[in-house]
N, C-alpha and C positions, 0 to 999 in steps of 0.2 A: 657595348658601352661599358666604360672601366665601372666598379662601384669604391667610392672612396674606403679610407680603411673606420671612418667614423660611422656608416650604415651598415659595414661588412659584422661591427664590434654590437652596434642595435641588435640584427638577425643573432646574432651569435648568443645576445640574452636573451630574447623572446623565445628561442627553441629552447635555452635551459629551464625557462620558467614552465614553458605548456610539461617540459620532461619530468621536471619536480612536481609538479600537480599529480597528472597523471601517476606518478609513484607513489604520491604522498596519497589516493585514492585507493590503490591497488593494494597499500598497508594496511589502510583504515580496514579494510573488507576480505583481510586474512584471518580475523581471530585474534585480535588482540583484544577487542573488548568484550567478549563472550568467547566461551567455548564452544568448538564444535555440536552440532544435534547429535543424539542419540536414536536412533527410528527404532522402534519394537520390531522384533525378532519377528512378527507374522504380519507386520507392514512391509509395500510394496516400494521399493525406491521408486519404480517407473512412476510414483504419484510428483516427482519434484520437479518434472520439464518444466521449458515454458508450453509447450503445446504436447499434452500427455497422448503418448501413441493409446492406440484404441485395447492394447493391452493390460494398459497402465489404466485407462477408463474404466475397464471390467473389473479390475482389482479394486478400485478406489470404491466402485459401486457395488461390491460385493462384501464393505465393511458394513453395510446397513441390514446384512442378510441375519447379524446377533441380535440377540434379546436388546437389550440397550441400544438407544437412537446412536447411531453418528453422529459425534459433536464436533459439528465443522465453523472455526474461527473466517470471520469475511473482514478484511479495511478496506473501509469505504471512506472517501474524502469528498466534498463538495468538489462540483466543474470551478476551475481555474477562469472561463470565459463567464460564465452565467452567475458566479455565487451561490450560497443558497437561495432555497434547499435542494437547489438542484444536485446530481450527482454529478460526478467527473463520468465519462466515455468509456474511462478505462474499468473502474470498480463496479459500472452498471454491465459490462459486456463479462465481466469474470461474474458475477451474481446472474447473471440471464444463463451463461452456460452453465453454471452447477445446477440450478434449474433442468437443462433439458439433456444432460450428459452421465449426473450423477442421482439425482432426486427422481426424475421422472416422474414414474407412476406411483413413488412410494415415498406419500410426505410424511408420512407417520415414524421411517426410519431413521429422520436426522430431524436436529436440532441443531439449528442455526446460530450464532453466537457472534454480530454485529461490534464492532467496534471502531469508534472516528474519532481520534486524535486532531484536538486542534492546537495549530502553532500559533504562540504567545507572539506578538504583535512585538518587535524589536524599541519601539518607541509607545506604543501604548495608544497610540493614537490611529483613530480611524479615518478622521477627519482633519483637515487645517482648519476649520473654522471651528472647530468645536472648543467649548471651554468647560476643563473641569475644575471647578472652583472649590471640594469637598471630597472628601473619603467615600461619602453617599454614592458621587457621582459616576468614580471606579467601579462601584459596586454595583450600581446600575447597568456601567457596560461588559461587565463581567455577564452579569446574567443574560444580556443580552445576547450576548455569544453561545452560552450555553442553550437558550431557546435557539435561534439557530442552529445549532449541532443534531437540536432535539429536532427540530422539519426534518431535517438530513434524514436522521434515523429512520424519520416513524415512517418514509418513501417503500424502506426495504423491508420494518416492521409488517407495515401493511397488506405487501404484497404476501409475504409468507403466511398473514394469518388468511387471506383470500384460499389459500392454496392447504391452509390445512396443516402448516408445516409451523412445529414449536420453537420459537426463537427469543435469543434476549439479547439487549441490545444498552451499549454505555458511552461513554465519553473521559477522556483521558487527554492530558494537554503533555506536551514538550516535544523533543524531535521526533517524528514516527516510528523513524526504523528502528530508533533503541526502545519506546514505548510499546511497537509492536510485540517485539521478541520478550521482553519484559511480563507484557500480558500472556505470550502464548507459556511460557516458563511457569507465570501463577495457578492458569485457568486448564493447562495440559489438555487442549482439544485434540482430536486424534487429526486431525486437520488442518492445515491455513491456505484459502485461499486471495491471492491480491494480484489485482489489476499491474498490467504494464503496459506504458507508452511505446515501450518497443525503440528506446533512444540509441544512438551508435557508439561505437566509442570515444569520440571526442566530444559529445555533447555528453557525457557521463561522467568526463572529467569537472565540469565545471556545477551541472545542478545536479549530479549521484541521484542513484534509482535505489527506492523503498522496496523492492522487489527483489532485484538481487541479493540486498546486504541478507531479506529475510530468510533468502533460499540457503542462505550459507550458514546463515547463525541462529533461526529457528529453530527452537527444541522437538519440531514434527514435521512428520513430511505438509513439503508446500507443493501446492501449485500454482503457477504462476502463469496469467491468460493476457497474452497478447490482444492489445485493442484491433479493431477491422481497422485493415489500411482505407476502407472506404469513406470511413466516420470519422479520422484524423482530422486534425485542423491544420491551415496553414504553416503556421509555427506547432513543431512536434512537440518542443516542453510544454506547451498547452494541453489541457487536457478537461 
């Protein structure tokens, strides 16, 4: 079947556009808006996989063996399905493994160091039917959000202090990936650990992964924990 020459000139722009995306992603996440990490001279690179071979494991667990705790940075975001305070899939499955790969038997060695970035609402609005009639009103749903942030937290707060293990935990708004790295550049944890969905590469064209850009542009070594294929949702950007 001929194709006319007005679908042939369609296809013709819809490949140029997914090609300019995907470029224009692959620029973003070269180091233009941060500089390369520097990783200390007796850290292990094998700590920046997404899934750290078992070398890379005894290294990472072998910084807690100094006087001084490990200070390991966690992003943790609310689940995309459930809202708060629930967690995402992915930041609870990277928090369970440091748990039982890195911590283990020794909570007293690290100090955990929480942090959930929440993204500012494009229109401000939660609802259609709501009306904000006052300055009061914003201010109201400002904190509202922040108690929200704060259930998030206090899920992972909690658990660590069950287990013994010293942690502190905040909240920071704008986009993640530059807020993460941003935070890890102030607070210089010898650590970052963040969840990944595990997206391919054309679905990373379009919703970019917090994971990646931090593995590239974090100022310490990252590791980065793929979520169980078993616990995925339907749709993979969900989390």
């Amino acid at each position: 079947m001929c194709v006319d020459s007005w679908s042939l000139c369609m296809l013709l722009v819809g490949a140029c556009i997914v090609w300019v995306l995907y470029s224009y992603t692959a620029w973003y996440n070269t180091g233009v808006f941060y500089q390369k990490k520097k990783f200390p001279q007796n850290s292990s690179s094998s700590c920046r996989g997404r899934q750290p071979k078992r070398a890379g494991v005894r290294a990472c667990a072998a910084m807690a063996d100094s006087s001084a705790p490990t200070r390991v940075m966690m992003a943790v975001n609310e689940s995309s399905l459930k809202g708060y305070p629930h967690p995402s899939i992915s930041c609870r499955t990277a928090f369970d493994w440091t748990l039982s790969k890195l911590v283990r038997s020794n909570p007293s060695g690290f100090h955990f160091l929480f942090l959930h970035v929440q993204v500012p609402d494009e229109d401000g609005f939660d609802d259609m039917d709501s009306i904000y009639a006052s300055p009061a009103d914003f201010h109201q749903m400002k904190q509202r959000d922040k108690i929200r942030g704060l259930h998030l937290l206090e899920y992972f707060v909690n658990q660590c202090h069950q287990l013994g293990i010293k942690c502190e935990a905040w909240i920071r708004h704008g986009d993640p990936k530059e807020v993460i790295c941003s935070e890890v550049k102030r607070v210089q944890p010898d650590l970052l650990v963040v969840g990944s969905r595990g997206l391919g590469p054309f679905q990373r064209v379009f919703v970019g992964t917090v994971s990646e850009f931090c593995v590239k542009h974090a100022e310490c070594p990252v590791i980065t924990i793929k979520r169980k294929a078993t616990e995925a949702p339907q749709d993979p950007i969900d989390d």
